[in-house]
DOSE-296951 format. One record per residue: residue in one letter; x, y, z of N, C-alpha, C in turn. Coordinates in pm, whole numbers. Example, Ala and Ser with C-alpha at 12.3 -4.5 7.8 and 13.67 -1.06 7.14 Angstrom:
// DOSE-296951
 code    n_u    n_v    n_w   ca_u   ca_v   ca_w    c_u    c_v    c_w
    a   1319   -569    780   1230   -450    780   1320   -330    780
    s   1285   -225    708   1367   -106    714   1290      3    787
// end
This chain:
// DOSE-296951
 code    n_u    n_v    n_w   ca_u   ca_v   ca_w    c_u    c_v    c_w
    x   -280   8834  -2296   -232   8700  -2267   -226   8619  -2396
    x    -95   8576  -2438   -108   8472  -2578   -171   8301  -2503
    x   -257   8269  -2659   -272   8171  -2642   -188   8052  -2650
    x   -229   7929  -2559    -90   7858  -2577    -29   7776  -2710
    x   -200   7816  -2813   -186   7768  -2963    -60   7806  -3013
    x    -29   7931  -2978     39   8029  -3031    243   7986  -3018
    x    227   7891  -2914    381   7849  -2937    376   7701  -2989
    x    509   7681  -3002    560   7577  -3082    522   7439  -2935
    x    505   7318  -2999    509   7221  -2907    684   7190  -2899
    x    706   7145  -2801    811   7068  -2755    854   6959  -2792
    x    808   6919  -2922    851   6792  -2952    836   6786  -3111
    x    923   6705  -3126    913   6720  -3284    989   6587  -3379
    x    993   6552  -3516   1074   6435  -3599   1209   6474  -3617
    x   1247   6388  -3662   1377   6372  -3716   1367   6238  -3867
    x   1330   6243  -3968   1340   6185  -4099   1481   6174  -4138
    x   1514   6050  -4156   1656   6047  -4244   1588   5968  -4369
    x   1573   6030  -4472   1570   5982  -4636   1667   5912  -4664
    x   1610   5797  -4698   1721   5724  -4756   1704   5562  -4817
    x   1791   5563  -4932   1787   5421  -4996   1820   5296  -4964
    x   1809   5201  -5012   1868   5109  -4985   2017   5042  -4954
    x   2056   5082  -5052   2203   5131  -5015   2290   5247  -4994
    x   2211   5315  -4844   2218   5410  -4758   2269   5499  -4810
    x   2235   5582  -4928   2256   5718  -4989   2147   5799  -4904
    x   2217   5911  -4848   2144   5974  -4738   2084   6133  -4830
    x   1943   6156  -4833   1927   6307  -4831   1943   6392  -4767
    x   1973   6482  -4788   2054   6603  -4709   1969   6724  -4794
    x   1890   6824  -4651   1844   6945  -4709   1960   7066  -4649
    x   1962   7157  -4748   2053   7300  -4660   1932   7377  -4588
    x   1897   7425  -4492   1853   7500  -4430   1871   7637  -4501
    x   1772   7716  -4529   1738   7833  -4605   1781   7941  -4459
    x   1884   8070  -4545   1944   8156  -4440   2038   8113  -4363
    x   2097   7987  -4348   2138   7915  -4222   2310   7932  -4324
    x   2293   7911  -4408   2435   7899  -4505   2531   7754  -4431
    x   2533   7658  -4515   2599   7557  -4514   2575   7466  -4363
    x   2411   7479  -4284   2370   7416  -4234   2305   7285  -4347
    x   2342   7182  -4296   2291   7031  -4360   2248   6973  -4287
    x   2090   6911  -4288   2026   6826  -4195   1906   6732  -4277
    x   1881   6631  -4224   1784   6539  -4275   1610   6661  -4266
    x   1504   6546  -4287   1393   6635  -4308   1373   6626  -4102
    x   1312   6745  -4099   1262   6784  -3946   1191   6853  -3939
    x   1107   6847  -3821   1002   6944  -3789    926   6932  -3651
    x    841   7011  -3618    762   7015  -3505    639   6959  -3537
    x    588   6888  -3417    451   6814  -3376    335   6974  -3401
    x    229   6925  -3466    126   7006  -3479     39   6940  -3410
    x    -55   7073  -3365   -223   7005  -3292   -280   6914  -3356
    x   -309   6951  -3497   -361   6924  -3591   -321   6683  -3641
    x   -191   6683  -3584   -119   6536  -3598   -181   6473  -3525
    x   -242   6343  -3605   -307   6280  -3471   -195   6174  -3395
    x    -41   6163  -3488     41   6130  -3401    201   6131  -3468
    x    271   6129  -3378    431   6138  -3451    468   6117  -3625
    x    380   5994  -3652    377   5942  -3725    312   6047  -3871
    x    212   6065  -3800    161   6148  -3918    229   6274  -3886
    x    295   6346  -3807    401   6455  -3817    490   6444  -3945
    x    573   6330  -3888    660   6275  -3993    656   6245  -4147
    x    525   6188  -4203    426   6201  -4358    408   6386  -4374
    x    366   6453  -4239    336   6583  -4293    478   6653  -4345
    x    570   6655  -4251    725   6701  -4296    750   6653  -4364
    x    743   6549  -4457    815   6499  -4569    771   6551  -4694
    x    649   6580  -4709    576   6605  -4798    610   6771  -4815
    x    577   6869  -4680    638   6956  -4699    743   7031  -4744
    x    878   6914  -4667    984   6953  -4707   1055   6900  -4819
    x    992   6820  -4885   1079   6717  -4967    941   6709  -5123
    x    849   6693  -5096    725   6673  -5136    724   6499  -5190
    x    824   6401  -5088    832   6263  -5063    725   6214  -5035
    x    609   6159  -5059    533   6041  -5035    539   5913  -5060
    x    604   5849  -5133    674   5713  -5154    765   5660  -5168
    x    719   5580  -5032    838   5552  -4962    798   5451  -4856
    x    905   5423  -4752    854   5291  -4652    924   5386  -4502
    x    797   5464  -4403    822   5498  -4305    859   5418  -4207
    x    966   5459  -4122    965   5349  -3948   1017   5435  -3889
    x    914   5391  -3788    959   5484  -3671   1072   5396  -3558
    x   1180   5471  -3477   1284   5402  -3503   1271   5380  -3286
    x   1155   5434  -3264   1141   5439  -3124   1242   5475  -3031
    x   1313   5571  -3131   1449   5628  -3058   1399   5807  -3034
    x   1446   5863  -2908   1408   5993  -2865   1562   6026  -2837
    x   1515   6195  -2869   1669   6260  -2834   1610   6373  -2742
    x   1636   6384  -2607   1602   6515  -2588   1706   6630  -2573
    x   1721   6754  -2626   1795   6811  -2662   1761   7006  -2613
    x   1843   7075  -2581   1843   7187  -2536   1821   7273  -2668
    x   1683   7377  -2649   1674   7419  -2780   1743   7565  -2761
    x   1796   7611  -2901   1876   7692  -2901   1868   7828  -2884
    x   1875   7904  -2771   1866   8044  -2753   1759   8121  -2875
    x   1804   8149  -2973   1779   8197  -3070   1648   8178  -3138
    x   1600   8039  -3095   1468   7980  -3111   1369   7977  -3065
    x   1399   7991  -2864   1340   7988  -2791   1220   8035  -2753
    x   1216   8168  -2822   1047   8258  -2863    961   8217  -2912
    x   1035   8090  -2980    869   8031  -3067    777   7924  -2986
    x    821   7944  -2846    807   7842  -2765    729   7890  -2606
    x    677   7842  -2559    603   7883  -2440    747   7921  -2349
    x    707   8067  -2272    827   8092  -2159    929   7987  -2079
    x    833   7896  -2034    898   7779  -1939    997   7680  -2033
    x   1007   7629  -2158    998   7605  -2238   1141   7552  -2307
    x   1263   7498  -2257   1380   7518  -2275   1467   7394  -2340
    x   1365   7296  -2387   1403   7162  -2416   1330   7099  -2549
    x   1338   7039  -2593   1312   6968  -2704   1286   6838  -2684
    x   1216   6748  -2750   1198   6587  -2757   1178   6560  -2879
    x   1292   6475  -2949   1283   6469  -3090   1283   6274  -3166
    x   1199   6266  -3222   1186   6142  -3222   1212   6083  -3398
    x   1291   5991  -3370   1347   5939  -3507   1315   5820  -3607
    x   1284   5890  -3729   1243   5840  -3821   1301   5789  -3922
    x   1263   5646  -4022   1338   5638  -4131   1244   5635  -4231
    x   1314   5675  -4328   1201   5672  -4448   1290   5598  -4606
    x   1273   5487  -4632   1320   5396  -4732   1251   5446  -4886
    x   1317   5484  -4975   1257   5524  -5059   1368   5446  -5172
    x   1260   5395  -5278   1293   5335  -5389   1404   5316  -5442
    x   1473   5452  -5497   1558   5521  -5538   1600   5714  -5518
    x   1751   5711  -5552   1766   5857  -5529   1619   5928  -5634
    x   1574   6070  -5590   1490   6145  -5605   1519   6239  -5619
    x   1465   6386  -5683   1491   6489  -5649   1367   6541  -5610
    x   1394   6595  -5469   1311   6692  -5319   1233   6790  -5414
    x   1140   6839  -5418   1078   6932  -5399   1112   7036  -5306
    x   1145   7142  -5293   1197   7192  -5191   1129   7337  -5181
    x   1112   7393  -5078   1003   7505  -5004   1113   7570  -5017
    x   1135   7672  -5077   1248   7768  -5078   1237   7818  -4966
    x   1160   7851  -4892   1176   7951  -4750   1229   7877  -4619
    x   1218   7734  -4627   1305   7624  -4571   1382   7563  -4592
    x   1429   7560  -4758   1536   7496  -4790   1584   7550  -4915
    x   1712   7537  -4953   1795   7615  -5063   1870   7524  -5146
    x   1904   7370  -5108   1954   7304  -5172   1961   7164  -5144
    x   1964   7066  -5222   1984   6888  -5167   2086   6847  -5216
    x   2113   6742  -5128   2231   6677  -5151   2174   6505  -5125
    x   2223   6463  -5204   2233   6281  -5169   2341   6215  -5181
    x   2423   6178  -5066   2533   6146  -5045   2573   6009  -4931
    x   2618   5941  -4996   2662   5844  -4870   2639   5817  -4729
    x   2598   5714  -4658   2610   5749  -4540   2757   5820  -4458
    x   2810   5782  -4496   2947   5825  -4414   2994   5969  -4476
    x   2967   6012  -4573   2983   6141  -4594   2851   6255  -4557
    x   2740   6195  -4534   2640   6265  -4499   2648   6265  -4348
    x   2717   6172  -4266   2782   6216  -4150   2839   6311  -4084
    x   2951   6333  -4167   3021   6437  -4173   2936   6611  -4214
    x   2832   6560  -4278   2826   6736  -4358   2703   6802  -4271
    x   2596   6690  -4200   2495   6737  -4072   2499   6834  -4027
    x   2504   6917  -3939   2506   7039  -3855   2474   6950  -3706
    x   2355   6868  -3655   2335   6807  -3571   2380   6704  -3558
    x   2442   6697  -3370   2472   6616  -3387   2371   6469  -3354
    x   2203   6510  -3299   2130   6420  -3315   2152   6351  -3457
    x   2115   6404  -3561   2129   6369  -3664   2279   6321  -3744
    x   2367   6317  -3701   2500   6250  -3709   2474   6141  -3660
    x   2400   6111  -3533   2412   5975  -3457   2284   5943  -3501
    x   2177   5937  -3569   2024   5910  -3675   2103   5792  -3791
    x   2202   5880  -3874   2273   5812  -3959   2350   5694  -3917
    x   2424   5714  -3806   2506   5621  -3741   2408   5490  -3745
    x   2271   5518  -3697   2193   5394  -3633   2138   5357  -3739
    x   2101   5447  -3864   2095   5395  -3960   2175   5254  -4028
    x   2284   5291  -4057   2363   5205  -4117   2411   5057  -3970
    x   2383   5081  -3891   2383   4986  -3844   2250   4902  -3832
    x   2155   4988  -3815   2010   4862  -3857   1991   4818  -3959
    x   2040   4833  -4094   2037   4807  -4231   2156   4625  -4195
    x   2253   4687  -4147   2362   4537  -4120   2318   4443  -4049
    x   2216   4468  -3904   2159   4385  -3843   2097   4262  -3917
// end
């Protein structure tokens, strides 16, 4: 019998990096070839909440710590993809992904985990639109640039 440590939780961030005048980071997904997505990841036991998920993925994936987090109290729930589905308890067929912004000074260059990521990009909001793979994360950016105008 596996333990239920042993799968992925059901829920997880969504980080969009980004400046002031909404130059968006963009990681490539390692193996994925010309997948583009903001920083993401899954909720650990270990998080004592979204929040600190979100500080842990950034750091991981980006090795970003300064910066100005918000959490954007926006959820996506989303069908996880066939292919993924093993890392996940049997019953297990959905996702809950919760969205983050992270304001950072100026453009940076990521630190990047080669076994998760292969390349960055910092590009516009409206062109970092376009180059996403998700479309949670197409509509992350969208709400981006409109809470910045608010």
């Amino acid at each position: 019998m596996l333990e239920a440590m042993a799968f992925k939780i059901p829920e997880s961030v969504l980080v969009v990096v980004h400046t002031a005048d909404l130059q968006i980071l963009l990681l490539e997904r390692a193996g994925k070839g010309n997948m583009w997505q903001s920083v993401t990841g899954s909720r650990e036991p270990e998080d004592a909440d979204l929040a600190a998920t979100a500080r842990r993925e950034l750091r991981e994936e980006t090795g970003l710590s300064e910066g100005v987090l918000t959490d954007w109290r926006l959820k996506n729930r989303y069908e996880i993809w066939p292919q993924w589905r093993a890392r996940y308890a049997p019953d297990v067929t959905h996702n809950v992904e919760h969205v983050f912004g992270f304001l950072v000074p100026q453009i940076t260059l990521a630190t990047l985990d080669p076994a998760e990521h292969t390349a960055q990009l910092w590009l516009p909001w409206q062109e970092a639109m376009t180059k996403v793979f998700s479309p949670t994360n197409r509509d992350a950016i969208w709400q981006l640039q409109k809470r910045v105008a608010a």
